[in-house]
MARMARTI-698265 format. One line per 10 residues: number of its first residue (from 0); their letters; for each residue x, y, z of C-alpha. Coordinates in nm, 2 decimals. Example, Ala and Ser with C-alpha at 12.3 -4.5 7.8 and 13.67 -1.06 7.14 Angstrom:
<nodes>
0	AS	1.23:-0.45:0.78; 1.37:-0.11:0.71
</nodes>
This chain:
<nodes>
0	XXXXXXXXXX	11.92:2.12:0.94; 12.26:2.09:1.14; 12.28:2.14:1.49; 12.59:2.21:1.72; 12.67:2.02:2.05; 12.81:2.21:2.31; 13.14:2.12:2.51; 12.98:1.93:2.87; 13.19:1.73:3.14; 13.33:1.37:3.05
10	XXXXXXXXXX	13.08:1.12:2.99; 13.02:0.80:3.08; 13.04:0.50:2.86; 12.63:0.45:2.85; 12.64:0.83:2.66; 12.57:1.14:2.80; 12.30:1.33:2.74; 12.36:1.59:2.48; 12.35:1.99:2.51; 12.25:2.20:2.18
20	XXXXXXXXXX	12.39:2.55:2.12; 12.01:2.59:1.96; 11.71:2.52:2.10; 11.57:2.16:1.99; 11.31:2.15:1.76; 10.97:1.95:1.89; 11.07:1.65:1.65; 11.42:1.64:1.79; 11.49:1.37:2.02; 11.79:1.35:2.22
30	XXXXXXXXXX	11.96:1.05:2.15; 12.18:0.78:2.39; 12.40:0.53:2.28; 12.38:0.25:2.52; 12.57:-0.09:2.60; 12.36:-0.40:2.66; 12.51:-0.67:2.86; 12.28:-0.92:2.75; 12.45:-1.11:2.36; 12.69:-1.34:2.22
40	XXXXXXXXXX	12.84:-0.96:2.05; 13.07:-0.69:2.25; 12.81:-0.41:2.30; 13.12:-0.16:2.31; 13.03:0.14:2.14; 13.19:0.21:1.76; 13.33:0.52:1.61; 13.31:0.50:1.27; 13.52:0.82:1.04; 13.53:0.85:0.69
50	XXXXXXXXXX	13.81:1.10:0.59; 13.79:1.36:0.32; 13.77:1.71:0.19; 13.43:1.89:0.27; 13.29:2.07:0.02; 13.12:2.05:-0.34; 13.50:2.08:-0.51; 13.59:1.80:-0.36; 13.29:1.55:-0.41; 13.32:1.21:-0.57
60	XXXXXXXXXX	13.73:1.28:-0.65; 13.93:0.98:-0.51; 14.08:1.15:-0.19; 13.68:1.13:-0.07; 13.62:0.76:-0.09; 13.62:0.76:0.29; 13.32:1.00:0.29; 13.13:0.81:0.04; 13.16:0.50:0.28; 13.00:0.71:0.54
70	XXXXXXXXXX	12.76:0.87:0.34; 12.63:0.51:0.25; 12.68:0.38:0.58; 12.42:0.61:0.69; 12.24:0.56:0.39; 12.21:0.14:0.48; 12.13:0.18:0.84; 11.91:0.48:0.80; 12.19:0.70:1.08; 12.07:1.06:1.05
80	XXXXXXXXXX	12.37:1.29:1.00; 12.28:1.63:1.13; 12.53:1.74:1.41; 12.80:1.91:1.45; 13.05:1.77:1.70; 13.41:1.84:1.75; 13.49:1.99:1.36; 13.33:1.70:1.23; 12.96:1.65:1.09; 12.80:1.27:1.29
90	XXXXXXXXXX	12.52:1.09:1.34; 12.42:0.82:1.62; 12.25:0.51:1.55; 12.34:0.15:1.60; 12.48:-0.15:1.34; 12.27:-0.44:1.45; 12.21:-0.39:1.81; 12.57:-0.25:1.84; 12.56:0.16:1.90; 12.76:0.32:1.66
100	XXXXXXXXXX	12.88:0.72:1.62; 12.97:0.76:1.24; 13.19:1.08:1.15; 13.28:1.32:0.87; 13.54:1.58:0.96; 13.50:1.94:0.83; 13.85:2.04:0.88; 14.04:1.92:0.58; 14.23:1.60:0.52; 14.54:1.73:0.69
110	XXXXXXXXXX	14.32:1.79:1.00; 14.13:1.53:1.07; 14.28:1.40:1.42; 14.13:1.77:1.55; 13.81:1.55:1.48; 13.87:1.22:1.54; 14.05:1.28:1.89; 13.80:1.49:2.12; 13.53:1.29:1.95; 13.71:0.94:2.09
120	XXXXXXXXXX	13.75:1.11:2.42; 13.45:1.24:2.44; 13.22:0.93:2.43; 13.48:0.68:2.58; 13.59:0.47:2.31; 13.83:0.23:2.30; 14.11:0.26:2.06; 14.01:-0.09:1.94; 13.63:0.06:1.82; 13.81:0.36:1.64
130	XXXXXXXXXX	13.75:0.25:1.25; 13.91:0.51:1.00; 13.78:0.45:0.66; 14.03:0.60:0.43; 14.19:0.59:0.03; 14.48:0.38:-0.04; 14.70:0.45:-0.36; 14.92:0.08:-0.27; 14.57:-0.12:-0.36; 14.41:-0.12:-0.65
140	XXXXXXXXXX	14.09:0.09:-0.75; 13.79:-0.08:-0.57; 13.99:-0.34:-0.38; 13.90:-0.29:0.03; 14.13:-0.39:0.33; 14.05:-0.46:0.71; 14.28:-0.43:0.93; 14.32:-0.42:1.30; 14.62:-0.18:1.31; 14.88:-0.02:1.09
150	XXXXXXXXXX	15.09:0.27:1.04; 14.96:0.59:0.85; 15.12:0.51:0.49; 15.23:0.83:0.42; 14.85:0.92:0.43; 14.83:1.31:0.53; 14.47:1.24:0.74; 14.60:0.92:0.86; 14.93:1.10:1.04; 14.70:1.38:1.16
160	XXXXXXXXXX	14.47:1.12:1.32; 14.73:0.88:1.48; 14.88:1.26:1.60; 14.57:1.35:1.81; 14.56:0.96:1.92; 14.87:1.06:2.15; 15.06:0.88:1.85; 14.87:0.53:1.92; 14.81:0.28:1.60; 14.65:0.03:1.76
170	XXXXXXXXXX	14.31:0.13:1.58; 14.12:-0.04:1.28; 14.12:0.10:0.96; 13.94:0.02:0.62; 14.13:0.13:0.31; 13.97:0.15:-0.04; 14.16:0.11:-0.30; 14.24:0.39:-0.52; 14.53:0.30:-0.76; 14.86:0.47:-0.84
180	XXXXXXXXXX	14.87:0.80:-1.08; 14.92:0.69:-1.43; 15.26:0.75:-1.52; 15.44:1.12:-1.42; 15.12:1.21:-1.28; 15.15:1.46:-1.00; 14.96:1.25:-0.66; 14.80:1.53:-0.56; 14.65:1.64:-0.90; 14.53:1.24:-0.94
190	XXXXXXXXXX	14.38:1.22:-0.59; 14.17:1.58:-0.63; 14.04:1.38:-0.99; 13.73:1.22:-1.01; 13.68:0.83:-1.15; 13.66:0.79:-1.46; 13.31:0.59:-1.53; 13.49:0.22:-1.49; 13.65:0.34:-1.20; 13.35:0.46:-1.03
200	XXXXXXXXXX	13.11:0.14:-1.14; 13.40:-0.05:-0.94; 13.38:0.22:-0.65; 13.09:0.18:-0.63; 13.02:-0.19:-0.58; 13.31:-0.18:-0.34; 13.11:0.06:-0.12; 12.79:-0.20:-0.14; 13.07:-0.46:-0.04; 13.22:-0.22:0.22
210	XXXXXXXXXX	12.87:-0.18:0.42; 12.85:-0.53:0.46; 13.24:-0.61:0.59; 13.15:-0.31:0.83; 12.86:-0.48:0.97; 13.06:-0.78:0.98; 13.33:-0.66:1.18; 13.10:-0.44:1.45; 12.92:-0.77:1.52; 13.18:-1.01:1.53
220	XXXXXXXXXX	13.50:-0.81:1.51; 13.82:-0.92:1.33; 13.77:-1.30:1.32; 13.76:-1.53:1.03; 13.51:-1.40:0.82; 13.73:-1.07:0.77; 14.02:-1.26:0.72; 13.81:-1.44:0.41; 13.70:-1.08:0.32; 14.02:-0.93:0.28
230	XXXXXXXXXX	14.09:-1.24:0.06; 13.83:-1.23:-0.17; 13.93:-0.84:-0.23; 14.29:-0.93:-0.29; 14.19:-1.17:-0.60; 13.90:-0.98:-0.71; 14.03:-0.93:-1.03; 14.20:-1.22:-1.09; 14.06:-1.43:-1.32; 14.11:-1.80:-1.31
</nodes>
């Protein structure tokens, strides 16, 4: 069952306390996100967004990967996704002891800033905890990049994000690679196409690989251990 959260003054960083449009259920607890002060880790709250298509049409085609990162993100750390908050379907839980707020926007691609902004705003995070998991056609299929900031790449979801950001790139995002379109192929016939059963058996072992750079990087941010990460996925497939 979805529920709706209703528009309430500016919270503060410890997480408001959150207003339903319907009456909650008796097995419905209202949920904070807190910050602890007590750890070697930054307690700073994460917002975690996958960007996609919603929709059955669109499921498991290559524009989606950033969805299926989510989805299994939420599958991993057992994040209940069952709200509906500022266009976008989320879920509050926590990566370690770090809170987290992971996202799926239900605009389309070309809106997904209308989602990502007022959500940022609304619970106070820093641009530096906004991670946008995303498709990349420049890296090949099943190869996965960290990085700490970057431009949108031509990347229709991307622009509509750093739009609604008040045009600020200073945000992490996680690409997963996609590959190019075979020949003449026409990109936006080849990112609305599914894998083909290779490329999804490397999907999906890049998602299983994804989870764990994500814990990685909400616990110790972008240190050394990302840096090796981002080099092991650039050599993947090279074989010596």
């Amino acid at each position: 069952m979805l529920y709706t959260v209703s528009s309430i003054p500016k919270p503060c960083l410890s997480y408001p306390k959150t207003t339903w449009h319907s009456q909650n259920p008796p097995n419905l607890k209202r949920v904070r996100l807190r910050v602890s002060a007590e750890a070697k880790v930054e307690y700073t709250p994460w917002l975690i967004v996958g960007l996609g298509n919603p929709g059955n049409k669109y499921h498991g085609t290559r524009h989606n990967v950033g969805f299926e990162m989510i989805d299994r993100i939420s599958q991993e750390e057992r994040i209940v996704m069952n709200t509906i908050q500022s266009k976008a379907l989320v879920g509050i839980g926590s990566i370690g002891e770090v809170p987290v707020l992971i996202a799926k926007p239900q605009g389309y691609m070309n809106f997904s800033g209308e989602s990502v902004g007022p959500l940022a705003a609304y619970y106070q995070v820093p641009l530096r905890h906004i991670l946008l998991v995303y498709d990349e056609m420049s890296l090949p299929n099943g190869v996965l990049r960290l990085q700490p900031r970057g431009g949108h790449g031509y990347h229709s979801g991307m622009k509509s994000v750093i739009e609604h950001l008040d045009g600020r790139r200073e945000f992490p995002r996680f690409c997963i690679g996609i590959g190019d379109p075979p020949g003449t192929m026409d990109m936006k016939a080849f990112l609305l196409q599914k894998f083909s059963d290779t490329e999804r058996k490397e999907i999906d072992k890049a998602l299983e690989q994804g989870v764990d750079a994500v814990r990685s990087l909400i616990s110790y941010g972008f240190n050394d251990r990302i840096t090796r990460f981002n080099l092991g996925q650039k050599y993947k497939y090279n074989k010596v």
